[in-house]
C-alpha positions as CSV (number, residue, x, y, z in Angstrom):
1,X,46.2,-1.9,23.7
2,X,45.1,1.2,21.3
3,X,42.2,0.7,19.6
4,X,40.9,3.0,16.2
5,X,38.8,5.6,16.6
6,X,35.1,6.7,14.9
7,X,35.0,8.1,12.1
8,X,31.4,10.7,11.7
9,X,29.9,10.5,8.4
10,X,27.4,12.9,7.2
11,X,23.6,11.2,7.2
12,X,19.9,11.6,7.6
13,X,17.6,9.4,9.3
14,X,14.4,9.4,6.9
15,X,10.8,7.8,7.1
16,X,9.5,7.1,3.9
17,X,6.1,5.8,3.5
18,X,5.9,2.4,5.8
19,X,9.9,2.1,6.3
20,X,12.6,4.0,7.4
21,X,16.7,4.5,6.6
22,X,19.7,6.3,7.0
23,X,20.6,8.5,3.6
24,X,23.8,9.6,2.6
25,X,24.9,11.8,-0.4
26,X,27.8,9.9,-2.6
27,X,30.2,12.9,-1.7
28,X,30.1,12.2,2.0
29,X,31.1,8.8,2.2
30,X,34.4,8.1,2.8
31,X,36.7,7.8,-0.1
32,X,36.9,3.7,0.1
33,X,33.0,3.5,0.3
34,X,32.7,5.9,-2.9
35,X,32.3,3.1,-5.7
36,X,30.7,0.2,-5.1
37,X,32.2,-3.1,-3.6
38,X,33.4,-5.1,-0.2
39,X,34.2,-1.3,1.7
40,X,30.8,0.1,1.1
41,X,28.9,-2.7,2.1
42,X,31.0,-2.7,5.3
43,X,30.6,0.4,6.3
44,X,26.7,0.4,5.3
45,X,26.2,-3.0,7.5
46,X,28.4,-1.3,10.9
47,X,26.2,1.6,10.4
48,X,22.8,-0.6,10.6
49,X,24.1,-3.0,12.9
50,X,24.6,-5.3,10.9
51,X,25.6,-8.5,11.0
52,X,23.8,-9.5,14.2
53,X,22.7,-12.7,15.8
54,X,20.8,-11.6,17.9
55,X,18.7,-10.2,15.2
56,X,18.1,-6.4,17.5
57,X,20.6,-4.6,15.5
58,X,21.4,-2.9,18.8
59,X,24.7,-1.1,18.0
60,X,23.2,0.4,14.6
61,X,21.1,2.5,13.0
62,X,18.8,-0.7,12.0
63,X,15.2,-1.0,14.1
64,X,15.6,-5.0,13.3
65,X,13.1,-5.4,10.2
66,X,13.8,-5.3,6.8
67,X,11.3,-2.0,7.0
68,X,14.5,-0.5,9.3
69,X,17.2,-2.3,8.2
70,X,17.5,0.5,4.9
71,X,20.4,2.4,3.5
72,X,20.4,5.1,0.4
73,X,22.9,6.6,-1.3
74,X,22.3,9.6,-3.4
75,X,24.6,11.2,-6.5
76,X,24.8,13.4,-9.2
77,X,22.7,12.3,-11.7
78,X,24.2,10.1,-14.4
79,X,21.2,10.5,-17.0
80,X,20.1,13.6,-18.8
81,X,17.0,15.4,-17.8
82,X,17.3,14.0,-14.3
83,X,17.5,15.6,-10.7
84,X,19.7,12.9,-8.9
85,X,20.9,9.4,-8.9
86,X,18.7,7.2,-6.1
87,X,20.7,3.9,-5.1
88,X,19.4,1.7,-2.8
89,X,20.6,-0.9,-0.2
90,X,19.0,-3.7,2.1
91,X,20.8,-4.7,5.0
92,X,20.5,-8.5,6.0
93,X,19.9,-7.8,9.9
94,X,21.8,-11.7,11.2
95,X,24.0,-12.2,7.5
96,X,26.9,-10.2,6.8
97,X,25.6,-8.8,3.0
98,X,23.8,-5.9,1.4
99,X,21.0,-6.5,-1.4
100,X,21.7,-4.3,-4.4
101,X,19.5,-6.4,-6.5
102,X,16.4,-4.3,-6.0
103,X,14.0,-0.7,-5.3
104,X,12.3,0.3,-2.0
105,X,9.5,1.9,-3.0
106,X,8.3,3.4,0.2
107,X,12.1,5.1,0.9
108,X,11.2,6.6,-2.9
109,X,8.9,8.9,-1.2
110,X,12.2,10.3,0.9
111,X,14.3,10.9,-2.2
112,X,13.0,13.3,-3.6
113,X,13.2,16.0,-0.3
114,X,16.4,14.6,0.4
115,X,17.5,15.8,-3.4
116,X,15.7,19.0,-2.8
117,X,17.7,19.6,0.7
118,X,20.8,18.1,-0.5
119,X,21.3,20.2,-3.4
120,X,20.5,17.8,-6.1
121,X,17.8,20.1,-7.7
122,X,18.7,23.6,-8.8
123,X,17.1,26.6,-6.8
124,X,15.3,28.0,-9.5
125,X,13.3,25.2,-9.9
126,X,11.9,24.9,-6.6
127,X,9.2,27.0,-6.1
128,X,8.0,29.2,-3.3
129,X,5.0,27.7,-3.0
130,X,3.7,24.7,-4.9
131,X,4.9,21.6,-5.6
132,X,8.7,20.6,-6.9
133,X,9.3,18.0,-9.5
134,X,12.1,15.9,-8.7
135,X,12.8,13.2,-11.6
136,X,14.8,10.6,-10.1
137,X,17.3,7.7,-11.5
138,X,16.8,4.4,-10.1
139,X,20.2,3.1,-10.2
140,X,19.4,-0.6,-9.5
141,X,16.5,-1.1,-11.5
142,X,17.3,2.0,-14.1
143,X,14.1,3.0,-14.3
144,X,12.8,6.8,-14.0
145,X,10.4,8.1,-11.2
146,X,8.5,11.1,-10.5
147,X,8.0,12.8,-7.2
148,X,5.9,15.4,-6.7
149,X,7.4,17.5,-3.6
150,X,5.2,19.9,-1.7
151,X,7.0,23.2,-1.1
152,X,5.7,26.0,1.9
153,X,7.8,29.2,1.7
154,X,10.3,28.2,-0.5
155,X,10.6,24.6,1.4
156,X,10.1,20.8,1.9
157,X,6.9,20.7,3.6
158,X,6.9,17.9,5.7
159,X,4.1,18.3,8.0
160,X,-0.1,17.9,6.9
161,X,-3.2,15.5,6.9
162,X,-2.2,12.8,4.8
163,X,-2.9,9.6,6.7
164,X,-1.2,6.5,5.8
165,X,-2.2,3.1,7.2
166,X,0.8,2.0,8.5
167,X,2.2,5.2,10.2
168,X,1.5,6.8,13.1
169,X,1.4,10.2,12.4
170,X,0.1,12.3,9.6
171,X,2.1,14.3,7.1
172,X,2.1,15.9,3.8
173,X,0.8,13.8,0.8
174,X,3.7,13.1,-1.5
175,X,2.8,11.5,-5.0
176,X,4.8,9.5,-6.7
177,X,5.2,8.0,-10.2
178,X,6.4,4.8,-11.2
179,X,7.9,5.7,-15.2
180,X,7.8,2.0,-16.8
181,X,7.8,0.4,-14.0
182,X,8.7,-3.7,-15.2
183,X,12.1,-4.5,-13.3
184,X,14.9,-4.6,-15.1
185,X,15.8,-5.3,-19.0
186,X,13.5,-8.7,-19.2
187,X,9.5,-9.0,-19.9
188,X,6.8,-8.0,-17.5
189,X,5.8,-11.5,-17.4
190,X,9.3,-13.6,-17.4
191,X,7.6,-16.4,-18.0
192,X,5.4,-15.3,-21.2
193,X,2.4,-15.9,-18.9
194,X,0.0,-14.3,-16.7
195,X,-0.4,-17.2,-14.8
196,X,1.8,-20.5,-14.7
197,X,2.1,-23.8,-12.6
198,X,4.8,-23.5,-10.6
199,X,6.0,-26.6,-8.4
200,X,7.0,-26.4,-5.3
201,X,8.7,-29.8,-3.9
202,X,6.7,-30.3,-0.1
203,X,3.6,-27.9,-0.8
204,X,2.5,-28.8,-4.2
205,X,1.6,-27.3,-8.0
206,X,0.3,-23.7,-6.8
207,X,-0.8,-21.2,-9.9
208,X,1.1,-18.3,-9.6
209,X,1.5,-14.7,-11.3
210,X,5.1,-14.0,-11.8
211,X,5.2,-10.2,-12.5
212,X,8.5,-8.1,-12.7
213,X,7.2,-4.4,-12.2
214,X,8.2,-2.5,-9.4
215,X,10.3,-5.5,-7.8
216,X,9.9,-8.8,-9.0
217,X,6.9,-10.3,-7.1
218,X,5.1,-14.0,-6.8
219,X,1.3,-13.8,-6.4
220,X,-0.5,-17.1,-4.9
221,X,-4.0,-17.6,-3.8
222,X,-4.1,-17.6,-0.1
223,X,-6.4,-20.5,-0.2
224,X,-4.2,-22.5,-1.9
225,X,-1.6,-22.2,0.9
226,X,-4.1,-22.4,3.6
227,X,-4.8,-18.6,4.2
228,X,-7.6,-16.7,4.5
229,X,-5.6,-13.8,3.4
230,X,-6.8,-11.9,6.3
231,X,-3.5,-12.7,8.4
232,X,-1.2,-10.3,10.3
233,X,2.3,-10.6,11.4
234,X,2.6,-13.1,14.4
235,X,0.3,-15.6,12.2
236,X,3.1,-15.7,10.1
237,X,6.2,-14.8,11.5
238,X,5.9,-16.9,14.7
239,X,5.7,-20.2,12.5
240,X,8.7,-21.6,11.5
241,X,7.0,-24.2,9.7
242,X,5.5,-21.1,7.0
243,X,8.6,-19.0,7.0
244,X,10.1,-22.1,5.4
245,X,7.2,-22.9,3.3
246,X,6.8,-19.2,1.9
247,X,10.9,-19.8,1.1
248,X,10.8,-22.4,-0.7
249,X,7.7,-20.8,-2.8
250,X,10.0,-17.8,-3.5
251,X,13.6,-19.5,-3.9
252,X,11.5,-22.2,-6.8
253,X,9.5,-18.9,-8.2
254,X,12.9,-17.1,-8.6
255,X,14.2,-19.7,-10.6
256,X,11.3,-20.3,-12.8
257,X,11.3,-16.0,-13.4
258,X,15.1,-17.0,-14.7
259,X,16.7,-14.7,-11.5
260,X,18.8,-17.1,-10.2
261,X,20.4,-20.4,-11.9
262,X,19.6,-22.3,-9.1
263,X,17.2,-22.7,-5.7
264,X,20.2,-22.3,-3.2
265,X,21.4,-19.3,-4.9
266,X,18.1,-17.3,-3.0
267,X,20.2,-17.5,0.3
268,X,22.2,-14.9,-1.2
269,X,19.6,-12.7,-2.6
270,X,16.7,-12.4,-0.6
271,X,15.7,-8.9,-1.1
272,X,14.0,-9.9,-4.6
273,X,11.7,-12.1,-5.3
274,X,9.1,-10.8,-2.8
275,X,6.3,-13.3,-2.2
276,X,3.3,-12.2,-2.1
277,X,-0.6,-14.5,-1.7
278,X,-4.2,-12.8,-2.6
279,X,-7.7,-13.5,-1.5
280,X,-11.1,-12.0,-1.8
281,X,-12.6,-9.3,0.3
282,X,-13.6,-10.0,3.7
283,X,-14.0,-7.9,6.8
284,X,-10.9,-8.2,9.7
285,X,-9.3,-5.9,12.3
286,X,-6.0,-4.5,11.2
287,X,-3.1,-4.2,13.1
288,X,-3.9,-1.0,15.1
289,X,-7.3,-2.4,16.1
290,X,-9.1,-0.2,13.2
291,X,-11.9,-2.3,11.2
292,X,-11.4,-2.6,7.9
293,X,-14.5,-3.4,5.2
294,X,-15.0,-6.0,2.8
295,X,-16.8,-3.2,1.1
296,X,-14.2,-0.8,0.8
297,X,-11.2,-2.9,-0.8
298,X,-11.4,-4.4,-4.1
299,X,-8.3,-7.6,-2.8
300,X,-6.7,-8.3,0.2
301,X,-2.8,-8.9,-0.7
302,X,-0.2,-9.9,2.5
303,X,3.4,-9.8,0.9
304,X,6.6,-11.0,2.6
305,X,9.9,-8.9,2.5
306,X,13.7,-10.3,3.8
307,X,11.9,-13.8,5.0
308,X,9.1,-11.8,7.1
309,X,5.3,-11.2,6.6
310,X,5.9,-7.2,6.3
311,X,3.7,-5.0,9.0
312,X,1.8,-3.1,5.5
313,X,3.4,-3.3,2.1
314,X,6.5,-2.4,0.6
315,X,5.8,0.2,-2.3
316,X,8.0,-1.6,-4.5
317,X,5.1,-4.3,-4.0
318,X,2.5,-2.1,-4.6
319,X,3.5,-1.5,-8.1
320,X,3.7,-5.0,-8.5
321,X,0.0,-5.2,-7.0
322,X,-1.3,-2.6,-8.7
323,X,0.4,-3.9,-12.3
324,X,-0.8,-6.8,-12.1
325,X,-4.4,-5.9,-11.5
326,X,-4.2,-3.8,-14.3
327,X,-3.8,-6.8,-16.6
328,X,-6.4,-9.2,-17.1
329,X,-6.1,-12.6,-16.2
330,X,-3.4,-12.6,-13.4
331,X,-4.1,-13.9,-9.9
332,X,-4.1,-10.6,-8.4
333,X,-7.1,-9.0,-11.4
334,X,-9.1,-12.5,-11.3
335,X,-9.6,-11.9,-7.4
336,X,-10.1,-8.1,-7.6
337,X,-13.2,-9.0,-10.2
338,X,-11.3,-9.3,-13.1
339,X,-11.5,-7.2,-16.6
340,X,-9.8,-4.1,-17.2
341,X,-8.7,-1.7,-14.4
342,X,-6.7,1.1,-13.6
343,X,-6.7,1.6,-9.7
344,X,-7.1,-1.1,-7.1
345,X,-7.2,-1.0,-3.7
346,X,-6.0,-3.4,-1.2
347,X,-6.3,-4.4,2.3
348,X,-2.8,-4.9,4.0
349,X,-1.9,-6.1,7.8
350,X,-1.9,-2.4,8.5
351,X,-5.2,-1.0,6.6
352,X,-5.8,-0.5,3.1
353,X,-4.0,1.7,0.2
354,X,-5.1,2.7,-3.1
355,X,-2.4,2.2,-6.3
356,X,-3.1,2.8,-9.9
357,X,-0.9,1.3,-13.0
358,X,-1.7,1.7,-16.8
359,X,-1.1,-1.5,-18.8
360,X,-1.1,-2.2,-22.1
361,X,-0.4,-5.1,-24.8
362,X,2.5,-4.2,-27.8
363,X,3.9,-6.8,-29.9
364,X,1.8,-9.8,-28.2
365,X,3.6,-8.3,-24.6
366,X,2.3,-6.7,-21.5
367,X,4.0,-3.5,-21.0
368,X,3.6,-0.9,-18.2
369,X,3.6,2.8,-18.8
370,X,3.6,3.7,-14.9
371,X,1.8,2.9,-11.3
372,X,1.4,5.9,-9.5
373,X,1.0,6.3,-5.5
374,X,0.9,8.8,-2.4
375,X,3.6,8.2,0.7
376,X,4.7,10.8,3.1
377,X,8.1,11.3,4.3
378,X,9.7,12.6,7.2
379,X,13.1,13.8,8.1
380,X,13.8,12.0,11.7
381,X,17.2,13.1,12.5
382,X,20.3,14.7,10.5
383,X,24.0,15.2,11.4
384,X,26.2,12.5,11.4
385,X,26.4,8.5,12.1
386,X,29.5,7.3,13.7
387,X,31.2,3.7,12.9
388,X,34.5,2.4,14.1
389,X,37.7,3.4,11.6
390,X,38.5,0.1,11.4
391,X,34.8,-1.6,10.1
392,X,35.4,-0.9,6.8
């Protein structure tokens, strides 16, 4: 019996900020996986692994998180004034679907070297030394951001001191800009409010932010939900009980924000909402052991991504984060001391991180000029993936 062969398909393995994926430029892919639809999100799901019930991802590219269970696609930019087109896909790790419904943030920080080294942005723009501009399109939330690239010798410079609770290793500071960062064509505040009563049937009437910039996200008091806010991973993620709990929070939440019709329509999109709960400083030991002081965050914020509590934050969350303190009233400024702000910083599982947004009120409406934060990115390996002829 004859089976089909691989097919290789030209990638990069990326870290960006706290997550990592596999990047591909639109020309590579094969033809069938050119334009979006069922043979691109095959071929994206045999290259992560993808579906898997065993939830390892062990014959893909996926590390089994949705922090490694990434794809990106770059292109030729489709809007004036821009560098490249930035489109990005989550890959369910034990379901047989990709979420095109939102951003990662973190993989943002990755973009804009990958345009750099994959001929997205014209030579004579790139400095010998300095820093490269790289004005991206984000194709699933068309919204513009700004990364700021270092350059050494006429390249990406990859290496440097920048630490990043979260990662390992140090590397070069990349900043990057959020350009009106509310998601999608709705208001900031989907609702009209900063804060609402939402109901949730088996946990109660919890008040909640419901915020769309950066990726729609539902801020709840910790307390409410019986959480000190101080929680890492295996608090969370080994209780079946609070998985569901923290589901149900984010399938009614996504209702009430008006992106989905109807609770059991979540199943299929659980890349966006994020849920996300908020409490007041205290001191706690983060993830790698290192202390972190009450003194020297302003909020602690644990957010959960794809169904899990995430090991730091997703950038996309972040800019939600940092939004939302920026505007007075909301669950995430009232704990952070309320009034007006332009930078917070917030403890994590991981450490702490510093974001800043500018908000403002026009017509009656909270709008968002931009958040702005530092990642690092890293190219891990680059050549090609293989996946059977047949997967897709």
């Amino acid at each position: 019996m004859s089976h089909p062969a691989q097919v290789r398909v030209p990638a990069t393995y990326m870290r960006g900020g706290t997550s990592k994926g596999v990047f591909f430029r639109l020309q590579d892919l094969p033809e069938a996986a050119r334009v979006p639809g069922e043979a691109r999100d095959k071929l994206l799901l045999r290259v992560i692994g993808s579906p898997d019930p065993y939830q390892k991802q062990t014959d893909g590219m996926g590390g089994a998180t949705s922090s490694t269970s990434k794809t990106v696609i770059l292109a030729e930019p489709t809007q004036p004034d821009h560098d490249v087109d930035y489109l990005f896909g989550q890959v369910s790790i034990d379901k047989p679907f990709v979420d095109w419904s939102g951003n990662c943030g973190n993989l943002t920080a990755a973009v804009g070297a990958f345009a750099i080294n994959g001929g997205f942005v014209s030579q004579d723009r790139i400095p010998e030394n300095g820093f490269c501009t790289v004005r991206i399109w984000q194709a699933n939330i068309r919204k513009t951001i700004v990364a700021q690239i270092p350059i050494t010798n006429g390249e990406v410079q990859e290496t440097g001191d920048f630490e990043l609770d979260g990662v390992t290793f140090p590397a070069a500071e990349v900043q990057v800009e959020f350009m009106d960062p509310a998601d999608g064509d709705g208001a900031m505040f989907p609702t009209g409010n900063v804060v609402d009563d939402l109901e949730v049937p088996g946990v109660g009437t919890l008040r909640a932010t419901m915020i769309n910039a950066g990726i729609p996200t539902i801020f709840v008091n910790a307390e409410d939900i019986g959480y000190t806010g101080t929680e890492l991973q295996d608090a969370i993620n080994s209780d079946p009980k609070a998985l569901a709990m923290f589901e149900t929070i984010r399938s009614h939440g996504a209702v009430k924000m008006g992106l989905i019709g109807h609770v059991d329509e979540a199943a299929s999109r659980q890349h966006t909402p994020k849920v996300a709960f908020v409490a007041a400083p205290v001191n706690y030991v983060a993830s790698s052991g290192k202390q972190i002081n009450a003194d020297d965050i302003d909020v602690l914020v644990r957010a959960l991504s794809m169904g899990k509590l995430h090991h730091a934050m997703m950038g996309t969350a972040a800019v939600a984060i940092a939004t939302a303190s920026a505007v007075p009233g909301t669950l995430v400024n009232l704990v952070a001391g309320g009034g007006d702000r332009t930078d917070v910083t917030f403890g994590h599982p991981s450490g702490t991180l510093r974001v800043g947004a500018e908000a403002s009120q026009v017509n009656g409406q909270w709008t968002a000029t931009k958040a702005i934060m530092s990642r690092s990115a890293r190219i891990l390996m680059e050549g090609w993936v293989r996946v059977p002829r047949d997967s897709f």
